[in-house]
N, C-alpha and C positions, 0 to 999 in steps of 0.2 A: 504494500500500500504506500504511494506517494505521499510523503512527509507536507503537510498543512502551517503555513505561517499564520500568525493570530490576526493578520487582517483580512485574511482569505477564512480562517473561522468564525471570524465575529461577521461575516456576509453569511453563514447559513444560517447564523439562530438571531439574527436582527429581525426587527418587530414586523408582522406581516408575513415573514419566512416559515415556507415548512421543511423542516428539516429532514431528510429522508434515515433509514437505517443506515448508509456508508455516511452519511453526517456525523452520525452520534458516535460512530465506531472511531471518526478521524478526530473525533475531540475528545475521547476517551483514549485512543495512542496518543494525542499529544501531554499528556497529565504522564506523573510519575507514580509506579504500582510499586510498593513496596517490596510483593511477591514476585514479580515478574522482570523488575529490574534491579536487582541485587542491593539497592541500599536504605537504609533510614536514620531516622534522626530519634536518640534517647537520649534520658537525660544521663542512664549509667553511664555508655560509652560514648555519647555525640555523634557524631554519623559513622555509621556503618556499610562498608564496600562491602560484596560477596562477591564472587567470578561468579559466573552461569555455566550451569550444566558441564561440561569437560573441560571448557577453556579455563585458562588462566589470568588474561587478560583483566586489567582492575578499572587504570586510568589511562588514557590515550591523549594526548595532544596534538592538537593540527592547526597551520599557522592559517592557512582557511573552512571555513563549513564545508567546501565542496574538495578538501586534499584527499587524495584516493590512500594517501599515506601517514600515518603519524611521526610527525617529526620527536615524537618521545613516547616513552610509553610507563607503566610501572604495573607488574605484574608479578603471580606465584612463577618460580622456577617447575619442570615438570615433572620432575620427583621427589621433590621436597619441599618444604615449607617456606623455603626461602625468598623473602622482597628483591626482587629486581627491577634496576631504574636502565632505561634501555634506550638506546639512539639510533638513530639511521645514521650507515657507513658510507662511506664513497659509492659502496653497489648496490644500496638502497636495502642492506640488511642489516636487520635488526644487532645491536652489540651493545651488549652488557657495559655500562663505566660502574655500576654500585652495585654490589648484593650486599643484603644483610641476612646473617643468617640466625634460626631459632635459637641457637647456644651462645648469641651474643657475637660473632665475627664480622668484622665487616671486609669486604672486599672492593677495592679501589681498582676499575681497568681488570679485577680477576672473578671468575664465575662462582667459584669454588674457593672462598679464601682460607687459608688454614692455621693463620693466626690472629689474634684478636684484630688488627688491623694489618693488611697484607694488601699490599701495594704493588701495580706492576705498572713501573715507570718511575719518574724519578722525581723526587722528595726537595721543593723548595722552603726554607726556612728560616729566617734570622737568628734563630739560635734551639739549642737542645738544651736538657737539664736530665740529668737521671734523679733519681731516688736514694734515699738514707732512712735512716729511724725518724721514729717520729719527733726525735727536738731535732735533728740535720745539724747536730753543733755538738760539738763535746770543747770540757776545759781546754784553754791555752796555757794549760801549768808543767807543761812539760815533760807531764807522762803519760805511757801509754794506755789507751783507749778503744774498746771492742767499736766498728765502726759496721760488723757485718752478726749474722747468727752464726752457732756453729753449723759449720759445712764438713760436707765429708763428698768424696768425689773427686771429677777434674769441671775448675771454674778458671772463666777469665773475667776479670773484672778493670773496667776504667775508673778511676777515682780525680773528682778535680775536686779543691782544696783551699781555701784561703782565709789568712787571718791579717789581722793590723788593729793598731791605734794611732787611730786621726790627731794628728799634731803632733806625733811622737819620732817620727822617720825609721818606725818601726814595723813592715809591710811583709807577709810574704805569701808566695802561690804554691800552689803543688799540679801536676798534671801526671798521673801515672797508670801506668797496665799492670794487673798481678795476675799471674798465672800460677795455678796448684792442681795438680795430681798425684792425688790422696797423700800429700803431705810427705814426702819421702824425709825419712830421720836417721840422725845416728852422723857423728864426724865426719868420717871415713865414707859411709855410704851417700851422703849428701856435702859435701866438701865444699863449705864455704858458699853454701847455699844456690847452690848453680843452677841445680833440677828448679828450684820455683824460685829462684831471683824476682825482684819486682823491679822495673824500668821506671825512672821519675824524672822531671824536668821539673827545675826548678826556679823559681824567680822571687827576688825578694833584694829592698830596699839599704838596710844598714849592715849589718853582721849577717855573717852564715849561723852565727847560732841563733837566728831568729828561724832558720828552713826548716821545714813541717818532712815528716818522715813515717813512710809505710811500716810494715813488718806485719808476715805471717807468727800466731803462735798458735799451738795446739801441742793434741797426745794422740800419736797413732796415729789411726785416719782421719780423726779430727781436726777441723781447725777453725780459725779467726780471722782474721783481719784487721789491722789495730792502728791506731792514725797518731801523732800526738808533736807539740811545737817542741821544737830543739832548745827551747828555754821557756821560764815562764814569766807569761806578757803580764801578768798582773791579775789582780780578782775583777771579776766579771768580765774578761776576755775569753771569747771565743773563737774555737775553729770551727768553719761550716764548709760543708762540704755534701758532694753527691755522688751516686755509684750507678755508674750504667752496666749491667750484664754483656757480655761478649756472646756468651756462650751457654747453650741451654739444654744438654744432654750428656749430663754428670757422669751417667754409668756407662758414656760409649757404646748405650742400645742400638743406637741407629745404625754402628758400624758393622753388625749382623746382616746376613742377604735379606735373613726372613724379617726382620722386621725395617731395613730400610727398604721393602717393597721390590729386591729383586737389585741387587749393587751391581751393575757393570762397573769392570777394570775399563783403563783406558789402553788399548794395546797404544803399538809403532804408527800406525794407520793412520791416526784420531790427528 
């Protein structure tokens, strides 16, 4: 049935007009069925989409009423639960830029994302920040300080670092990588700390006794991570600092066929 504009409707039931059976039928398609077109309005949830019948499709946009195509779309993925916000490509086929998926991931440019945010393409920013405990700050007294939980495993971790007092030309940074697996111990079998050395770059104002310094401690496979100033700045001086992850599979699971999904070597070939 040809779609009816409201002033081509308001011509069959103006006064004197009899309105036939396809009258009443084209002004009753042009109203919205709650049953028959997938959405409504409460006050639990506010308006509710449903797809219809097998399809998936939710919201469509088109830059005219008569585009045979939708320049956007957002719809159920077709095996799962997943919201997808979708585009026309160069070949007028539909491509995924967003999914979000029901356990919380969302995917950037990917269908399938497999970590809480998984991006395929490249990441503009003015700047990054990892995470700490929740004060982000231990004393500037000079001693050392847990800056991590105990770990046990192999982790890498980035730590950036800075403490000072303003007006005192007493300033200093930290930027460092610690790498540990499973803490290897003992003089002789760890010689001078080589196996998990921690790399650090340092910047700072007056004295080298003012430069902020890493160290692994633990027992066994245990261990720490422990932060703390080469002198101490005074009372109510603090170091603040944040811990980005490198590296997120402790037990070297992944490096199994069966469970990294089937590992190809790289031969001579590649």
């Amino acid at each position: 049935m040809a779609r009816k504009g409201r002033d081509t409707l308001k011509l069959f039931f103006q006064r004197g007009a009899l309105p036939s059976a396809d009258h009443f039928g084209d002004f009753i398609d042009s109203t919205v069925n709650q049953v028959d077109d997938g959405f409504k309005k409460t006050a639990e949830y506010g308006l509710e989409i449903s797809s219809l019948g097998t399809f998936d499709s939710l919201i469509s946009f088109f830059r005219e009423n008569r585009s045979p195509q939708a320049l956007w779309s957002i719809g159920y993925d077709e095996e799962r639960d997943k919201l997808l916000f979708r585009k026309l490509d160069d070949a007028g086929q539909p491509l995924t830029v967003l999914s979000l998926t029901p356990d919380g991931k969302v995917g950037v440019n990917r269908k399938d994302p497999v970590h809480e945010l998984d991006v395929d393409g490249f990441v503009s920013a003015k700047g990054r920040i990892g995470t700490a405990s929740a004060e982000l700050a231990v004393p500037a007294d000079g001693r050392w300080h847990d800056v991590t939980e105990t770990l046990t495993g192999c982790h890498a971790l980035e730590v950036i670092a800075g403490v000072g007092k303003p007006k005192t030309g007493r300033y200093a940074m930290l930027h460092g990588v610690a790498m540990n697996a499973y803490n290897p111990a003992g003089i002789l079998f760890n010689l001078f700390r080589r196996k998990n050395r921690i790399r650090a770059q340092h910047a700072y104002y007056s004295s080298r006794r003012d430069r902020l310094q890493l160290r692994w401690r633990g027992h066994n496979r245990e261990f720490r991570l422990q932060l703390r100033s080469g002198c101490d700045f005074g009372e109510g001086c603090f170091v603040r600092y944040y811990i980005t992850r490198l590296w997120f599979d402790a037990a070297m699971a992944g490096s199994l066929a069966e469970a990294g999904g089937g590992i190809r070597s790289r031969s001579k070939d590649d």
